[in-house]
N, C-alpha and C positions, 0 to 999 in steps of 0.2 A: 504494500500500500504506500502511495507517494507522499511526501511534503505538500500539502497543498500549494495555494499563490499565495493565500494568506497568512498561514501557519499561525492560524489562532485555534490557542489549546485546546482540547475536548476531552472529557471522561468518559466513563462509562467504560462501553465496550469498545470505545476509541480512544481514549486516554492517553496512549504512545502515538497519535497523529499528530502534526504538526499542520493545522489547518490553516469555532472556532479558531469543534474547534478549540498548529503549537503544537481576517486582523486581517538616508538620501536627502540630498542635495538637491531643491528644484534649482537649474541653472536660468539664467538669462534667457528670456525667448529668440531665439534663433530662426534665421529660415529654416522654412519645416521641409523635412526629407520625404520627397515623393514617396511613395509605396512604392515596393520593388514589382507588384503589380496590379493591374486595377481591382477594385473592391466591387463584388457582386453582390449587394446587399440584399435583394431578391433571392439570390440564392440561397443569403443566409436565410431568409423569411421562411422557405422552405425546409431548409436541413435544421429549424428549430422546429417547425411543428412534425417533424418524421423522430426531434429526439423523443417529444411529449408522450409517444404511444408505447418507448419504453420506459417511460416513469409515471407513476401515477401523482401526476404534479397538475391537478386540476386547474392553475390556471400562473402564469407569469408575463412579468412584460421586461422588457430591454432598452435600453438608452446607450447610444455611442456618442460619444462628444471628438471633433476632429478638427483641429483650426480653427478654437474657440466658438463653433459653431456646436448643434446641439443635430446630427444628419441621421441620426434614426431613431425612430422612437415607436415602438408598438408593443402591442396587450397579445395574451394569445389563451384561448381556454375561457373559465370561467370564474367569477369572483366568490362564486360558492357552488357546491358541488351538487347535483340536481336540478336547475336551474340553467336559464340562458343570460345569466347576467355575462356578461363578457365584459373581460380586462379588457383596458385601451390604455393610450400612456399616462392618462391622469388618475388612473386606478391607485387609492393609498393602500403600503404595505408598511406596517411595522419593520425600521430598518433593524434594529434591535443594536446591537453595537457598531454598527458604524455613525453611532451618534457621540461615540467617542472622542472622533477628530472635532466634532462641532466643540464638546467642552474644553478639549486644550486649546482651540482658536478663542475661545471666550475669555481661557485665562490669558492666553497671550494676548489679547488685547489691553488687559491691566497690567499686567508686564510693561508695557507699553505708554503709559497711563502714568507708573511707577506708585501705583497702590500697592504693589504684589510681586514679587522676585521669584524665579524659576527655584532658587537655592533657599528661601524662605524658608523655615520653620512649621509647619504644620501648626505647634500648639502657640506661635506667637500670633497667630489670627483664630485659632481654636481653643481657647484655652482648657476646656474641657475635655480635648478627645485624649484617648489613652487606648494603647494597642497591648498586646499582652505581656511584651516586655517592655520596662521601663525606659531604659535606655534608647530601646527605638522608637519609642513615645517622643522623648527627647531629642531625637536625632530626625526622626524620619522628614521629609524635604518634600515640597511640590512636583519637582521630579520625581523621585521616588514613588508617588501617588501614580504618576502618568505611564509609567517603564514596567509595571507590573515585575518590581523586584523587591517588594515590602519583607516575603518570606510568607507570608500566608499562603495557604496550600491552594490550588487550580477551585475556581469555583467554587469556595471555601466562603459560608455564609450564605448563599443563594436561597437555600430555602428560607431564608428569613423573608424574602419579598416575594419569590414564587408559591405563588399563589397562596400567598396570606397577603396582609392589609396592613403591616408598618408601615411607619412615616419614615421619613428620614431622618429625622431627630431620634426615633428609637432604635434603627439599624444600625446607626452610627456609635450609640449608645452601649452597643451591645459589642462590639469590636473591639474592646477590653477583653474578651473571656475566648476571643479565636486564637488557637493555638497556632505556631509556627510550625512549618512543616522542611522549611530551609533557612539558610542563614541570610539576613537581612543583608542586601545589596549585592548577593555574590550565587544569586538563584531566581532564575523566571520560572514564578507562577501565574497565569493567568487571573487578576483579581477584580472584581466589578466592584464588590465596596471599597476598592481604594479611589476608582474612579468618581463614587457615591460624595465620597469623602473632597477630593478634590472639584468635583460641581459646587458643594455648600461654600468652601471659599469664598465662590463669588457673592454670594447676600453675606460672610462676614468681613468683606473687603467691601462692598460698595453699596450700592443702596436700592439693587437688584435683586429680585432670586433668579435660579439659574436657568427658569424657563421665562421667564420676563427679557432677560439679558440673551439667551437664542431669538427670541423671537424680533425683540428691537435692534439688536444688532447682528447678526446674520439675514434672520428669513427676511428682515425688510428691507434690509438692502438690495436682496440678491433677488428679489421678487418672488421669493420661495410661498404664494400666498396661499398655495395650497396643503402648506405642512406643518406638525402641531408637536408638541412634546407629551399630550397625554392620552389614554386609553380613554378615556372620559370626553376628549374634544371628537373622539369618532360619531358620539351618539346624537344621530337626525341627520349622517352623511349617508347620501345613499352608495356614490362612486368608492366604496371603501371592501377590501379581498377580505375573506373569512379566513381565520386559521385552521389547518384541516391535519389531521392527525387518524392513525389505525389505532381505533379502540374494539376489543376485545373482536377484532380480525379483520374488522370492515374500516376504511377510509371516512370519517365522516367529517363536516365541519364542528370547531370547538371554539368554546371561549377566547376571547382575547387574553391573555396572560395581564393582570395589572402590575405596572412597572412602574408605577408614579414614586414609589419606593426607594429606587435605583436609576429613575431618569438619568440622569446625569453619562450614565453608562448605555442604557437601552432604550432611552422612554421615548425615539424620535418617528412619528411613522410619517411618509412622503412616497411622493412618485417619479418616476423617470424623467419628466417632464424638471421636476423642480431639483431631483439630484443632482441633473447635468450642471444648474446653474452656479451646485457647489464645487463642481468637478471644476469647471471651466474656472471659478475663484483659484484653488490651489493648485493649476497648472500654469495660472500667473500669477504664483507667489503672494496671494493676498488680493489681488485687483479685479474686479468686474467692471466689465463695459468704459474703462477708465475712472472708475472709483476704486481708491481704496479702503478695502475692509478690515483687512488689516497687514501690517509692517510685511516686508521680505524676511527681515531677520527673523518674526514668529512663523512664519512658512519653513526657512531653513532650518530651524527649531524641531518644527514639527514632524518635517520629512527627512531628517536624518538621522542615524544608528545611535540611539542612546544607547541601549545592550543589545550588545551580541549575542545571535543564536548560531548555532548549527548548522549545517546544509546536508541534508541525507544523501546518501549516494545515488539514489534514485534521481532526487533534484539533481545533484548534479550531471547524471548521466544524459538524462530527460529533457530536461529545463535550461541546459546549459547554466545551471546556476551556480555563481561561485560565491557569492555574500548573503547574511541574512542576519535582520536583528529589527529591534524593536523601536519606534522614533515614539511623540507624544501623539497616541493614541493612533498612530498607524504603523503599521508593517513594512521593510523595507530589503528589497530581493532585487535580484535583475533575473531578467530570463533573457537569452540568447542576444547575451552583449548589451539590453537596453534595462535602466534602471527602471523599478519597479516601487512603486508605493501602495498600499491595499490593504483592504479591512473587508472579513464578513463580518455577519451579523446572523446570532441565529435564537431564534425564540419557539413557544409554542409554536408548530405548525408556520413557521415564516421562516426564509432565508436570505441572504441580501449578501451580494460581492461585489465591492466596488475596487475597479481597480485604474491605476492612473498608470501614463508612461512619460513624462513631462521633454525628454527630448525629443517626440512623433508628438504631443501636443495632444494625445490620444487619449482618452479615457471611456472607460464601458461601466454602467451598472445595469445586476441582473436581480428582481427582485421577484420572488415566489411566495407561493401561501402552500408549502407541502414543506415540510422537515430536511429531506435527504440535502445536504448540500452538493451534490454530484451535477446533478441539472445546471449549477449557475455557472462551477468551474467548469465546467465542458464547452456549453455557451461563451466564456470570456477567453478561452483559449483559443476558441474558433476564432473568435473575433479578433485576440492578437494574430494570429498566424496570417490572415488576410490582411492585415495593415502592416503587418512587420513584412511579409513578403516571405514567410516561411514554409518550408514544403507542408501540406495540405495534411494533418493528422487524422483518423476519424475519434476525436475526444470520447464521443458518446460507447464506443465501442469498448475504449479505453475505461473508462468510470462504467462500465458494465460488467466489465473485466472484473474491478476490484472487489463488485457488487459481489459477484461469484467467488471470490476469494473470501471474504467478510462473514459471508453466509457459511463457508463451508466451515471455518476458524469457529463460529458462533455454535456449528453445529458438534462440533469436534471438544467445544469446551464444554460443552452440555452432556456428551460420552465421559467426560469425565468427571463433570458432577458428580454422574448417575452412578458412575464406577467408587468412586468416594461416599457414598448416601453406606448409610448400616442399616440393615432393614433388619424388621420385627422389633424395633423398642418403639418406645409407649415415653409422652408426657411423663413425667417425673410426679406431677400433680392433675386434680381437674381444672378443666379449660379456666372455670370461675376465679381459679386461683392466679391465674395470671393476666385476670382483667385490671383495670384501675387506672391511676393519672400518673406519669412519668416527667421528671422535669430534667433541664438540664439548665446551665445558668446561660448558653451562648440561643440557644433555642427557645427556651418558656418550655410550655406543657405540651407533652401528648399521650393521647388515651389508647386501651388496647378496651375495648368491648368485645362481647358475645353478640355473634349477630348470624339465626340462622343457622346454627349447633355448630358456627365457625367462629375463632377468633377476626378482626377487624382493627387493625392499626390504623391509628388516625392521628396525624399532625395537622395539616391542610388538606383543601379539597384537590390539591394538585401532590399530596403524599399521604393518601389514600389506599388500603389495598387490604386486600383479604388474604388471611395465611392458611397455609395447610401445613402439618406437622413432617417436619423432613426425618428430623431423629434426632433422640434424647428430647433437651429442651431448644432446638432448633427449628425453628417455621421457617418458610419459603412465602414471601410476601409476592402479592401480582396486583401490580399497584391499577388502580380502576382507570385512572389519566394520567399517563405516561409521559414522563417528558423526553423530549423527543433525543437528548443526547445523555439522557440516562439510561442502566437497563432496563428493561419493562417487568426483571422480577430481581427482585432480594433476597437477602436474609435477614430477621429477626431472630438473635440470641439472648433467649432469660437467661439470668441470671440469678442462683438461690447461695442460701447461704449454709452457715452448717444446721441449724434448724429446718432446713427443706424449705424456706417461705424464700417467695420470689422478694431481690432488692432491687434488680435493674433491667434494664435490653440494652442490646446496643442493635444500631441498625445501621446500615449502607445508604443515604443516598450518593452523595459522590464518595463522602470520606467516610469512615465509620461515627459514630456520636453513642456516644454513652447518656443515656438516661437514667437517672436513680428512680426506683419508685417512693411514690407520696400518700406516707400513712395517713 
């Protein structure tokens, strides 16, 4: 399985991908380098709807931006599944984390401003926040917040805002009791509450919150009038794609995921139409239509390697890629000689890849209402290959390929589950006994009920699931709404003590979590 273009991190049963999802120097605009041959955009129009029939991706649309111009833009499929709503380009999709690069252009702006320094202090504009160790409470840096090298573990916190209802003041609250998982500055994890954390900045530096300050200072410059920062501005739109997810085997449309939470990192949903306008912004280093929005120097900021990552051999076989690492809130690669800057975005049932090439002047976003992130990289490869002038790949066959690798790996670790399960023991106790309220101090409560002569873990409605006893005091949880880059089953382990009475679980969603129970 390859590096993706983004290589933004991913768990689960992709965890070791470098997507996620692990997500340069923009130079001077230059005469732009013809294509090495001309672009048949119709043809693409065609080899995207023959990929749609091998994924079940109900509906996506496309935007290519080329010489600051905005030259393709189309919807394909459907905005919810059963139905003839049809995507077109002003269809909104949850970009989910490519709202990222918006919050570092906001802080760069007060950078700018000289309210706010990249090298700042965290707690000299926070003075409340505290991380788990002291010292990096003390040390930790605005940077640091943006490079996802805090030491907190990949998606570490998530379920605090997936699919529960903190604020940000509680989430943020709560990131005192997140345990490290690496050593602070000298390990990339993937972290969205540091993003969280670096959003509020800007209402304790200026006289903004961080969606008032997107909205007045990006979307209204750039004419982005069609995009919002909340789950909540969707309701009485009707041009807006459902999230669609395989629940218990069927494709169906699902809930919007509420991120008002975590905005800061996910909460931006927009369309192709009004992506381009941001694309076309950081391909000129901060400027639109001859306004600037802001500085070259927070562009070069932005798009260049604050940590280094990796380059798999695959990348490099494939990709021609010889660099890779992480700027403020973008991703930063070359593929076959041309630098590369680029962010997905992946939520409930939504996917988003947006990728820039700032020496072809070039940039693609592909944004979907189906999970698999395969569809977008496939689509934006196409897309480089035809503007870069590259021999003709069939991507889709390619990310088909992996499908079939993925599947067989999945099924292979499932033979050895089964091979590892100890059959004929029995509960240690009855069911009833290991019902009750579970708490942990980074999490709050969760309950294990009887429901239906089966146990029922319940955190949120989005970690959710009913258990079946695997052995000893081991359940196999099958969670009822699955997110989409988690597994779709767990483990729940009680925990009793030398009295026989249950004290704890611990469960998996990304990382394990210990819960005590509450007498």
């Amino acid at each position: 399985m390859p590096e993706s273009l983004v290589g933004t991190l991913r768990s689960g049963a992709r965890r070791a991908l470098l997507l996620f999802s692990l997500s340069l120097l923009v130079l001077p605009v230059l005469p732009l380098r013809a294509p090495a041959q001309e672009v048949d955009l119709e043809a693409l129009d065609a080899w995207i709807g023959d990929l749609m029939e091998d994924w079940p991706t109900p509906g996506l649309a496309v935007g290519i931006v080329h010489g600051d111009s905005l030259v393709f833009a189309r919807g394909y499929g459907v905005r919810r599944i059963g139905t003839d709503e049809r995507v077109d380009e002003h269809t909104l999709f949850a970009v989910a984390s490519n709202s990222k690069a918006f919050t570092a252009g906001a802080l760069g702006m007060l950078v700018e401003e000289g309210t706010l320094g990249w090298d700042d202090r965290v707690i000299d504009h926070m003075p409340g926040f505290q991380m788990w160790d002291p010292w990096v409470t003390r040390e930790i840096r605005v940077t640091d917040l943006l490079t996802h090298r805090s030491g907190l573990p990949t998606f570490g916190g998530d379920h605090l805002w997936i699919g529960a209802t903190n604020g940000r003041e509680e989430i943020i609250s709560r990131i005192r009791y997140l345990e490290p998982v690496g050593s602070f500055r000298a390990s990339f994890q993937y972290q969205n509450l540091m993003f969280l954390v670096a959003g509020e900045l800007i209402p304790a530096t200026s006289e903004l919150s961080w969606d008032e300050m997107i909205a007045t200072r990006i979307f209204q410059p750039l004419g982005m009038n069609e995009s919002n920062t909340s789950v909540r501005d969707l309701a009485g739109l009707e041009n807006v794609a459902a999230p669609h997810e395989v629940v218990q085997g069927e494709l169906r449309a699902v809930d919007y995921d509420d991120v008002d939470g975590v905005a800061p990192a996910a909460g931006i949903n927009s369309n192709v139409v009004d992506m381009a306008r941001w694309m076309r912004t950081n391909l000129r280093q901060g400027e639109f239509e001859g306004r600037r929005v802001f500085a070259v120097r927070t562009a070069r900021e932005m798009q260049r390697i604050q940590y280094p990552l990796g380059v798999s051999e695959w990348a490099a076989e494939n990709l021609g890629r010889r660099f890779n690492g992480y700027g403020f809130g973008w991703f930063v690669s070359d593929y076959e000689g041309r630098k590369v800057v680029s962010h997905s975005g992946g939520l409930t049932g939504m996917i988003s890849l947006q990728t820039l090439v700032p020496e072809e002047d070039l940039g693609v976003i592909v944004l979907t209402n189906y999970a698999p992130d395969a569809p977008t990289q496939a689509i934006t490869y196409r897309i480089l290959d035809m503007y870069l002038g590259e021999p003709q790949r069939d991507w889709n066959q390619i990310y088909l390929g992996f499908r079939r690798q993925g599947e067989e790996r999945a099924r292979q670790e499932e033979e050895r589950l089964q091979e590892l399960r100890v059959e004929g023991t029995e509960p240690s106790l009855p069911l009833e006994a290991y019902t009750g309220t579970y708490t942990e101090p980074l999490s709050g409560d969760a309950r294990v009920r009887l429901e239906d002569d089966h146990l029922v873990f319940d955190y949120n409605p989005r970690h959710l699931g009913d258990l079946e006893h695997w052995h000893y005091d081991v359940f196999r949880v099958t969670w009822r709404h699955p997110i989409f880059d988690m597994p779709a089953r767990s483990f729940v382990r009680f925990e009793l003590d030398e009295k026989g009475e249950v004290t704890g679980l611990e469960v998996t969603f990304y990382d394990p979590i210990r819960f005590k129970k509450v007498e």
